[in-house]
C-alpha positions in Angstrom: -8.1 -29.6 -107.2 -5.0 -27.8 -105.5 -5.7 -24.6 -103.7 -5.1 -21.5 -105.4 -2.5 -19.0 -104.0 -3.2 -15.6 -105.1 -1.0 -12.6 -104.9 -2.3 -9.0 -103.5 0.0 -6.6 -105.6 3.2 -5.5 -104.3 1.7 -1.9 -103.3 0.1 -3.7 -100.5 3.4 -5.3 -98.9 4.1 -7.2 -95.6 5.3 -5.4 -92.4 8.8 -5.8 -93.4 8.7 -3.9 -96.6 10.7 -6.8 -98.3 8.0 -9.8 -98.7 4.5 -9.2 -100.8 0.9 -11.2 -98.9 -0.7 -13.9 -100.6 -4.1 -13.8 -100.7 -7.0 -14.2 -102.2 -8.8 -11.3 -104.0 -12.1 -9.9 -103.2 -13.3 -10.7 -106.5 -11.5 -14.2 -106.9 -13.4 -17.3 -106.7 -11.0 -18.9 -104.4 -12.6 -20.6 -101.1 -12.6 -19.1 -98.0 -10.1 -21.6 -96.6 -7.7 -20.1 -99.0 -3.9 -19.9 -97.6 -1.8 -16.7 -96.3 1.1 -16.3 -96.8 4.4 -14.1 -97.8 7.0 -14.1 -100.8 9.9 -13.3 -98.7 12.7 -11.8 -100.4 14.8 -14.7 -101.6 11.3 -16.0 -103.5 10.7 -18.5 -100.5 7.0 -18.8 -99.8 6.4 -18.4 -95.7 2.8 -20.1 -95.1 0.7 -17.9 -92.3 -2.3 -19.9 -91.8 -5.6 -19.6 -93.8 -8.2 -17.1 -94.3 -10.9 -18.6 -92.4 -8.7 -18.9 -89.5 -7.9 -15.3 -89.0 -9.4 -13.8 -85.3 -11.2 -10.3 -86.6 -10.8 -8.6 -83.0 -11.9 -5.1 -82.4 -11.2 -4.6 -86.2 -8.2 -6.2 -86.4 -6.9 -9.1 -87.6 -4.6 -11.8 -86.0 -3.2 -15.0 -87.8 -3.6 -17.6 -84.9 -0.2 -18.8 -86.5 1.8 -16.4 -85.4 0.6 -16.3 -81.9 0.5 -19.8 -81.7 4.5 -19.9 -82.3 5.2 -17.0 -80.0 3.8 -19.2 -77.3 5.6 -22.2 -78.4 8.9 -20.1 -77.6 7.7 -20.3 -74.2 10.2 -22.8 -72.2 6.9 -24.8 -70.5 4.6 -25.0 -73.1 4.6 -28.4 -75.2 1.3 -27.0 -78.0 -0.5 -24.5 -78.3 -3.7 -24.0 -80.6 -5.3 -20.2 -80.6 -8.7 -19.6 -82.0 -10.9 -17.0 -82.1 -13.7 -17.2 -79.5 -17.0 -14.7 -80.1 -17.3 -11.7 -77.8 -20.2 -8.9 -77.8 -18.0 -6.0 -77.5 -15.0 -7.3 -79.9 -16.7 -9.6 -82.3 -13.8 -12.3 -81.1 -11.2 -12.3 -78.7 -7.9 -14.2 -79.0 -7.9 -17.5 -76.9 -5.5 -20.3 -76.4 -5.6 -23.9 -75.8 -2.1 -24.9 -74.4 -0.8 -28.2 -73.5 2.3 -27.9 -70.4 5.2 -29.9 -70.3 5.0 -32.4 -67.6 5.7 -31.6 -64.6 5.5 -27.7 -65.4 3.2 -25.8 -63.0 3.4 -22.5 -65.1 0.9 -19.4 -63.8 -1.2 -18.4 -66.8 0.1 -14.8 -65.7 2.9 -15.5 -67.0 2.6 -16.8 -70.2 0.3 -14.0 -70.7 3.1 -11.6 -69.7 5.5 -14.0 -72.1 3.3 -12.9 -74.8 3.0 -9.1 -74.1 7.4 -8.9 -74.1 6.9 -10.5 -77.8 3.3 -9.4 -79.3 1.5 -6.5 -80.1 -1.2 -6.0 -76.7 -4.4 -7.1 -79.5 -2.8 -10.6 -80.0 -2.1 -11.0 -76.7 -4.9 -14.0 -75.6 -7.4 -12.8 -73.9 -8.6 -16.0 -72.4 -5.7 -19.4 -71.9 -7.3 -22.9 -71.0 -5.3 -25.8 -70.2 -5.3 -29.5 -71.8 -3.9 -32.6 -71.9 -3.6 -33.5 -75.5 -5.2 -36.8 -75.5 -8.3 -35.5 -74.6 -8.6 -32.5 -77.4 -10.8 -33.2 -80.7 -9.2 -34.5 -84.0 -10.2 -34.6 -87.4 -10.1 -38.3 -89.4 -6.2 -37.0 -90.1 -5.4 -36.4 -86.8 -5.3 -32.5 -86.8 -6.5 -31.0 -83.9 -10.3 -29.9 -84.7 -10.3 -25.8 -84.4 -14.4 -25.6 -84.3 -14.7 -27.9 -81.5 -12.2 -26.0 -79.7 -13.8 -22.6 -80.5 -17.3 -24.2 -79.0 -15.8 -25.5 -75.8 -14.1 -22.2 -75.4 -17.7 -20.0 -75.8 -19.5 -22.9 -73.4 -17.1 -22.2 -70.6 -17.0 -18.7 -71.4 -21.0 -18.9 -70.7 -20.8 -19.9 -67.5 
């Protein structure tokens, strides 16, 4: 069975006035996995990541997607996974797993000052962590496995 792509009505429009969000409704029977997404105005459907993904920080919402390709702009930076990582005072803070380039020695100061120029301060990570990628856990279709990332994230943040 395909996944179903619902539509919020157009009262309830994207930032830019000019594109509707998909998503599922409250009362729809659609999974929690279900996909974001926009109708942009020439009818093109822009994927945003899916629902169970979104990081609900300080009662907000961030779509990881979004912040992960702000950080991909970033001249060092090869990958870049974000997840939402629990916190007691914000329910989840924004986090990053990034792979460098080789050779690149990049201070995590500055990619966090990368982000601030180009996001709004609450999708700003809150905590980076550097990997190489061969290390990082996959599913059986080689996707880089989000959970796993979330619980090595919480361990360290334990500590």
């Amino acid at each position: 069975m395909s996944p179903r792509i619902l539509f919020i009505p157009a009262s309830r429009p994207c930032a830019d006035q000019r594109s509707k969000w998909i998503r599922p409704s409250r009362r729809s029977s659609a999974p929690r996995a279900a996909p974001l997404g926009t109708i942009e105005a020439d009818g093109r459907i822009r994927f945003c990541g899916r629902l169970k993904e979104l990081i609900k920080t300080g009662g907000v919402n961030v779509a990881p997607l979004g912040v992960e390709q702000i950080l991909l702009q970033h001249p060092d930076i090869v990958q870049a996974y974000v997840v939402g990582v629990p916190d007691r005072s914000k329910g989840e803070i924004v986090a990053a797993v990034i792979e460098l380039r080789a050779g690149a020695a990049t201070d995590p100061a500055a990619i966090v000052a990368f982000c601030r120029e180009q996001l709004a301060s609450y999708k700003v990570p809150a905590r980076l962590a550097f990997r190489a990628a061969a290390p990082l856990a996959r599913t059986p279709t080689g996707k880089i496995h989000k959970p796993s990332l979330v619980e090595q994230l919480a361990a360290n943040s334990a500590r």
